[in-house]
C-alpha positions, -999 to +999 in steps of 0.1 A: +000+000+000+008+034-009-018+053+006-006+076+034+031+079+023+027+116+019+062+125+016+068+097-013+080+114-047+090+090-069+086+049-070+101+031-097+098-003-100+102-009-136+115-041-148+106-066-122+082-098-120+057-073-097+023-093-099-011-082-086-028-044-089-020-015-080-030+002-052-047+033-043-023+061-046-042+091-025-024+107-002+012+109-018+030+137-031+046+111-063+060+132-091+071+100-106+057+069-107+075+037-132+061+002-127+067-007-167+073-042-176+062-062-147+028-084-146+004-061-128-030-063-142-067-048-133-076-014-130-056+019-130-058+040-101-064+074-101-033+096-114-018+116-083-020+152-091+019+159-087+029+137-116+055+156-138+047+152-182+066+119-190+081+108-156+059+080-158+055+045-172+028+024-168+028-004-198+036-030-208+009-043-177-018-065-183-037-033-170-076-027-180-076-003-210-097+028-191-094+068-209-074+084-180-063+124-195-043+125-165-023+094-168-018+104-209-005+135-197+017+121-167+034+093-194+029+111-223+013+086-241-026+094-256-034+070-245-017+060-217-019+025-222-010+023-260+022+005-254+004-020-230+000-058-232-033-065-248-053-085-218-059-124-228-100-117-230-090-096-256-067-109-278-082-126-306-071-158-317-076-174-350-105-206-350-091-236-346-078-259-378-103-283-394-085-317-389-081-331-425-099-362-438 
C-alpha cells in the first residue's frame, strides 16, 4: 500500500516480475511513478495530481484499458496505455484448424 506515504516522490519499480494491482495512490506527493514491464493487471488508479509530463510508465501491464487524460499526460502517451500488453479476454485468436480427412 501506498496510501498515506505523503512524503513519497517517486517509486520506480520498472523491470521486475511485480504481480497483482496496483493500489490506491491518494495521499502521496509522487512526481514520478515507473512500474513498466512487470505483470500487474486490473484497473488503474487514479493519477496523483503531482505527476510531472513523461516521468511516468505504466505499460507493458496487463492493466484494463480505461481513458485516463491525466495518466496520458503524466506518461505522455494518448493514450496511456497504448504501449500496454493486450489483456488475454481480448486478444483474438484465430479458429481452430479443421482436422483433414
Amino acid at each position: 500500500m501506498l496510501t498515506g506515504l505523503t512524503q513519497l516522490g517517486s517509486f520506480f519499480v520498472d523491470d521486475n516480475r511485480l504481480t497483482g494491482t496496483i493500489p490506491q495512490l491518494t495521499g502521496t506527493s509522487l512526481m514520478a511513478f515507473r512500474v513498466a514491464n512487470n505483470q500487474l493487471k486490473g484497473d488503474v488508479p487514479s493519477a496523483p495530481p503531482n505527476l510531472i509530463s513523461d516521468a511516468s510508465s505504466l505499460c507493458p501491464n496487463y492493466l484494463n484499458h480505461t481513458f485516463d487524460p491525466a495518466w496520458d499526460a503524466a506518461t505522455s502517451q494518448t493514450p496511456w496505455y497504448t504501449n500496454c500488453v493486450i489483456p488475454l479476454k481480448h486478444r483474438w485468436s484465430p479458429p481452430p484448424k479443421k482436422p483433414h480427412p
